[in-house]
C-alpha positions in Angstrom: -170.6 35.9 81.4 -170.0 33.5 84.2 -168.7 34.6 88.0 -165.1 35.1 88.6 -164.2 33.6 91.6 -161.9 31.2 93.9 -161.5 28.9 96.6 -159.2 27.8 99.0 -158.2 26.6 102.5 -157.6 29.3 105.0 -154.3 28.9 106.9 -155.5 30.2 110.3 -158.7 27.9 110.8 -158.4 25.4 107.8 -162.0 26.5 106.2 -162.7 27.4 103.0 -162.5 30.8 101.4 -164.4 32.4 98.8 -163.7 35.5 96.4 -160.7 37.5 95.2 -157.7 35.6 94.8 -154.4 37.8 94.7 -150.9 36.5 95.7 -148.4 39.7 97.0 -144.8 39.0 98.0 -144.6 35.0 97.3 -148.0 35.0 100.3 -151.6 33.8 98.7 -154.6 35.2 99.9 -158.7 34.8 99.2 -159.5 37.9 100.2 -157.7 39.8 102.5 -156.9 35.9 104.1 -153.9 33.9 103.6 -154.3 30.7 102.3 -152.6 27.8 101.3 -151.6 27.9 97.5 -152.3 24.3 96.7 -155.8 24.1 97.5 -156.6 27.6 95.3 -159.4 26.6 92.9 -161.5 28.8 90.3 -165.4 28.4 89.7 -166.1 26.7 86.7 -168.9 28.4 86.1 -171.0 25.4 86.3 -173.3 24.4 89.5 -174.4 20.8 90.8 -178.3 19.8 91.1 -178.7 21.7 94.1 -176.8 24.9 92.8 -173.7 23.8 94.2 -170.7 25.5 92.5 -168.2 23.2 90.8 -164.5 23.8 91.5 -161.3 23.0 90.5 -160.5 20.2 92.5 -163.9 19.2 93.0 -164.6 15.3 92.8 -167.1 13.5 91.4 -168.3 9.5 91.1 -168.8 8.3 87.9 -171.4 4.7 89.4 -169.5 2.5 86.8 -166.4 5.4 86.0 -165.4 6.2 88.8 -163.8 9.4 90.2 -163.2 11.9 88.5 -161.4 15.3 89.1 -162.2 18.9 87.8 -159.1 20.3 86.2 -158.6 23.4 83.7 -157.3 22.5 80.0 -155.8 25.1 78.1 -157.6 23.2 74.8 -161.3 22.5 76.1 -161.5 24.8 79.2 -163.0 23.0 82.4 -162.8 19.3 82.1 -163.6 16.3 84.8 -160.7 13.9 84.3 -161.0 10.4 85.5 -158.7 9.3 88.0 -158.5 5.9 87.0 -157.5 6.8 83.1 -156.2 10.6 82.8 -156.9 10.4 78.8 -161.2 10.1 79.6 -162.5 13.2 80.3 -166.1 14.8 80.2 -166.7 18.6 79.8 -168.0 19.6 83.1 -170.9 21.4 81.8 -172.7 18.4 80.4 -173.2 17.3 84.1 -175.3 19.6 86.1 -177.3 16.9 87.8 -173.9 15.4 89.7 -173.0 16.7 92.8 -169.2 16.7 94.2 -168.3 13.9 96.8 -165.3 16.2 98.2 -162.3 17.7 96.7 -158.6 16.1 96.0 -157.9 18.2 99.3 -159.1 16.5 101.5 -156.8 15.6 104.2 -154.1 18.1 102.7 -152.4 21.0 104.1 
């Protein structure tokens, strides 16, 4: 069974958070921490070459593909979606030896 967890961006110091993720009265917190609700992410379950854990959000570059973004689908579970063409996808699970190059956050909030 694979780790339930979530990340996001802290709204007091803009870092990330890790853990519970729970929203109470329209406010979304990691945590006991608010956060902002459009960076919130989930663990795919899946970690990078150096054990780095793969997010929703998380990017990755394809050499010759491009980017491509981690997304959940309701049919195949976690995907990475290209950026470049949103109907190529890979199943995130077939590539443990990638690591992220950032997150589709970056620069937000």
């Amino acid at each position: 069974m694979r780790e339930i967890l979530f990340r996001a961006k802290c709204k007091l110091k803009g870092k990330w958070m890790y853990g519970y993720y729970r929203v109470s009265g329209g406010k979304h917190y990691i945590n006991s921490t608010k956060v902002y609700e459009n960076t919130v992410g989930q663990f795919t379950g899946s970690t990078g070459k150096n054990g780095t854990k793969i997010f929703e959000g998380d990017l990755f570059n394809f050499k010759k593909a491009g980017l491509y973004e981690v997304i959940f689908s309701r049919q195949y579970g976690f995907i990475m979606r290209s950026l470049s063409n949103p109907n190529h996808w890979v199943p995130v699970a077939h590539y443990k030896h990638l690591e992220p190059v950032g997150t589709i956050y970056e620069g937000e909030v």
